[in-house]
N, C-alpha and C positions, 0 to 999 in steps of 0.2 A: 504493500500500500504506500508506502514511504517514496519507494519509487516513482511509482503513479501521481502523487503528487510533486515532485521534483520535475518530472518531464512537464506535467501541466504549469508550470509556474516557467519552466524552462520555456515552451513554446508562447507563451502570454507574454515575458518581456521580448522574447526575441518578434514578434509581431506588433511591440510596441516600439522595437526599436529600428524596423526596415527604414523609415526615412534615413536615417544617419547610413545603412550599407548603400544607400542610390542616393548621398547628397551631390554627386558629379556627373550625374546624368547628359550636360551639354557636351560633348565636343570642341575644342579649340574656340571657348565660348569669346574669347577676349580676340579673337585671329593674328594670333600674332605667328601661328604657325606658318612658317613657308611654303607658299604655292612651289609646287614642282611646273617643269617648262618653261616656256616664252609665254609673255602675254600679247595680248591679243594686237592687231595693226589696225587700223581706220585711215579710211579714204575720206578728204574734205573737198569741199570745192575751191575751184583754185589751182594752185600748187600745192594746198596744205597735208599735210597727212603724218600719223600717227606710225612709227614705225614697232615690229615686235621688238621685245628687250625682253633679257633674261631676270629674275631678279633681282640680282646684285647691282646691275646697271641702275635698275630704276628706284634701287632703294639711296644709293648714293647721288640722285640725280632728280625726276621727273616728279618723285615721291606716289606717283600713283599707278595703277597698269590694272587692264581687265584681264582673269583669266576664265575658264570654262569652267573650272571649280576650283577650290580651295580647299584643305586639311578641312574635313568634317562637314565640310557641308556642298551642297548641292547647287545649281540653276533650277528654279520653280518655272520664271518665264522669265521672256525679257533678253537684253544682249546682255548677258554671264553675268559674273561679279567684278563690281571694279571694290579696288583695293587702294585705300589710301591711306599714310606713313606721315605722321606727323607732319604735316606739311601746310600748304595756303588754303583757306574756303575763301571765294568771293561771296560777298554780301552786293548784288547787283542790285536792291532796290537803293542803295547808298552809294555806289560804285567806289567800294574802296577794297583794299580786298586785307584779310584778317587771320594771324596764326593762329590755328584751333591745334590743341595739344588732347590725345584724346581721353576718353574715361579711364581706359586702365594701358598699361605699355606702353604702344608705339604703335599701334596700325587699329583702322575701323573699317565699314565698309559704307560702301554712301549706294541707294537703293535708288538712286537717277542715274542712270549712265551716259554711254554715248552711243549714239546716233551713228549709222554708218548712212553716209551722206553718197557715195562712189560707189559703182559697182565694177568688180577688178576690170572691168574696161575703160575705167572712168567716167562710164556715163553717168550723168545726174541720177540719182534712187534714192528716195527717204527709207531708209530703214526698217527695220523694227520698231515700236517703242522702246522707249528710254528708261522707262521704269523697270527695273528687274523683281522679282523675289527668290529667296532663297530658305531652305529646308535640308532638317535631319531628323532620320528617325532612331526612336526610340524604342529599344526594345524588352521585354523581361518587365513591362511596368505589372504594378498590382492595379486590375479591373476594377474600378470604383473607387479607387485611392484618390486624393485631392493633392497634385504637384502645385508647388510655386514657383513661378515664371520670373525671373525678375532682369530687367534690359536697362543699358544706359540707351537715353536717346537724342539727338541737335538735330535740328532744323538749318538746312545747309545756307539759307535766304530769310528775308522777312516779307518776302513777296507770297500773297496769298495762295493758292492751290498749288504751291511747288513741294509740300514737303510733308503730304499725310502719307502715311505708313499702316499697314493692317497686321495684326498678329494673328495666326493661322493654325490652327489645332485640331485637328482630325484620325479617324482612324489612317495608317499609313496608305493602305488599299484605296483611300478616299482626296488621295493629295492632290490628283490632277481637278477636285471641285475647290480651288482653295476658295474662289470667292463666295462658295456657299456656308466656308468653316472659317469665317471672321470672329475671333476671339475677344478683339481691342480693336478702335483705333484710337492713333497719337497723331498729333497736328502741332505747327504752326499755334504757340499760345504767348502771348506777346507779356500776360499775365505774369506769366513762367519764365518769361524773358528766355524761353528755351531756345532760340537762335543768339544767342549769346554765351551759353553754358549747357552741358550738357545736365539732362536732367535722367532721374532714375523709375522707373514705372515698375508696378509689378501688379499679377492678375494672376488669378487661382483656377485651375483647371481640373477637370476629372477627367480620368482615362476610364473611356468605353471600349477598349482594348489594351490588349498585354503589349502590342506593338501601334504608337502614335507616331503621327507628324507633327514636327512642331516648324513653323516658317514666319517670315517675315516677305514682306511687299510693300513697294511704294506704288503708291496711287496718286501722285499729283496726275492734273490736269489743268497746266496754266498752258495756254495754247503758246506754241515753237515755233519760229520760221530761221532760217536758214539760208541766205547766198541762193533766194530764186528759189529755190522747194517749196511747196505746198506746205501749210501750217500744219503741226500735228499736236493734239490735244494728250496724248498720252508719253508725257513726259516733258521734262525741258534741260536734260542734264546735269539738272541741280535740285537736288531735293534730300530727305530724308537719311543724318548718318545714324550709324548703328554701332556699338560695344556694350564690349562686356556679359556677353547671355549666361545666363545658370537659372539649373532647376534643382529644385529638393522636394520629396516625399513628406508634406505636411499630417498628413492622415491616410488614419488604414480604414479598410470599407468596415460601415456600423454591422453589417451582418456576423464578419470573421471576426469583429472583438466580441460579440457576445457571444459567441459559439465558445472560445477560448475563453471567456468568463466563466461560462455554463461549465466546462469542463473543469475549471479549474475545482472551483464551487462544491461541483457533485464530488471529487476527489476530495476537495477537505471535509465533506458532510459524513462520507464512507471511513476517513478514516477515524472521526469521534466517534462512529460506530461499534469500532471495534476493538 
């Protein structure tokens, strides 16, 4: 009997203490890890153009570069991820431009990219939108369990619809509807003065599976023209940065703590019994 109650009491705290074994549940949450490859080339109008560079080049140099993906995390939609390295944000509605140093290390990601303007013949072509998202899944989570989300996030501009951002939380299987699995949005809060400093958000989630998506998207739509191109409403290359991601297991589901109650319970009642 003695036993019986030792393993009940054993599996009670060890179920009360899952969050603490998944408090690192993000991946390369602050991106400081190094893209592998060349990043990405863009064609401008003009003579102008974006050439590939390795990352050593543009970490001592350009301070920014898009690649296809990055350590941990994915492309959702959008041209890739651009990656930026302590470097310059312009603030176009002031036209002066401003060192942003970021939430944690040395590198963020900014969720407006670029525009490929050329197409490799150089003829005129509007791209894709500018706005990206990006995603990584989770897996081994507890079904019903309540994670905490928590993000740095700046506003790249103080110009209106350049720099809302959606948080995106789904079962993994369900990634490609992200904008049916909008979790949060953050914006442009002048309140916040968040285009000045980065600020910290956090939002509480329950996993309806053992394997989730957790993403982020910028959604500006301040309309873009370009050297002659057609306007384009989805995106303007400047909008929404992002650091710092991590999640931790706040709570275990109400069913499996009282079943481990219950057991425990009847084990201590069995053994006054006897």
């Amino acid at each position: 009997m003695l036993k019986s109650i030792k393993f009940s009491a054993l599996a009670l705290a060890s179920f009360l203490g899952a969050s603490s074994a998944h408090a690192a549940l993000i991946q390369n949450g602050s991106f400081e890890a190094e893209p592998s490859g060349n990043s990405m080339a863009f064609k401008h109008g003009g003579n102008s153009s974006i050439v590939s560079k390795d990352y050593a080049t543009i970490a001592g140099g350009d301070k920014w570069g898009v690649w296809g993906s990055i350590p941990g995390w994915t492309s959702l939609y959008g041209d890739k991820i651009e990656l930026q390295m302590n470097g310059l944000v312009e603030d176009s509605a002031v036209s002066f431009v401003k060192h942003v140093e970021t939430a944690f290390g040395s590198q963020y990601v900014e969720l407006d990219t670029h525009f490929y303007t050329r197409n490799a013949n150089g003829d005129k072509e509007l791209g894709p939108a500018s706005n990206v998202g990006i995603y990584q899944t989770l897996e081994n989570l507890v079904i019903g369990a309540t994670y905490e989300l928590t993000f740095w996030y700046r506003a790249r501009t103080s110009n209106a619809k350049d720099n809302t951002m959606n948080v995106f939380w789904s079962k993994d299987s369900d990634k490609a509807n992200y904008n049916s699995n909008i979790a949060m949005t953050v914006d442009l809060n002048t309140d916040l003065s968040n285009h000045n400093a980065w600020q910290q958000y956090t939002v509480k989630l329950t996993a309806s599976d053992s394997k989730m998506a957790v993403g982020f998207g910028g959604a500006g739509d301040r309309a873009w023209s370009f050297a002659g191109f057609p306007d384009s409403k989805n995106g303007s290359q400047m909008g929404a940065l992002l650091d710092n991601v991590a999640m931790s297991q706040v709570s275990t589901p109400a069913t499996g703590l009282l079943m481990l109650s219950a057991a425990f319970g009847f084990a201590l009642r069995r053994r006054k019994q006897a």
